[in-house]
Steps between C-alpha positions, in 0.01 A plus 500: 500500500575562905347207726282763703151534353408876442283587791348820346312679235820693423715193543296286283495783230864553488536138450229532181699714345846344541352206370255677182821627447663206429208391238564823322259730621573857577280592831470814446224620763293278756243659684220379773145553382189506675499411892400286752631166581593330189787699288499572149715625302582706178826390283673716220766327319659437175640178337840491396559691215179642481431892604068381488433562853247246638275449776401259689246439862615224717359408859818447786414155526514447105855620478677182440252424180570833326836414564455113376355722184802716449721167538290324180448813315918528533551130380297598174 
């Protein structure tokens, strides 16, 4: 991972993905739902190996424990 911090909602989900990716998943589709000032979000993916399609709601500021999630769920 770079030294800069991702300064953006783009940045930050760019580095989600890099890094579900390296747990396994498959992001297939991540879209903003809802509006106002606290950003949630709407995640298609697929394990590895797996064509089930699943789904998942995460907050911004909760990205790092979906992604502490993926990390256990790939040590299983």
């Amino acid at each position: 991972m770079n030294d800069m911090e991702p300064i953006s909602v783009n940045d930050e989900l760019q580095e989600f993905k890099k890094q579900a990716k390296a747990y396994g998943k498959q992001i297939l589709n991540i879209e903003k739902v809802g509006n106002g000032n606290m950003s949630a979000f709407r995640l298609f993916y697929k394990d590895a190996g797996s064509e089930t399609v699943k789904e998942q709601f995460f907050w911004r500021h909760d990205m790092q424990k979906l992604l502490e999630l993926f990390a256990k769920e790939a040590q299983q």
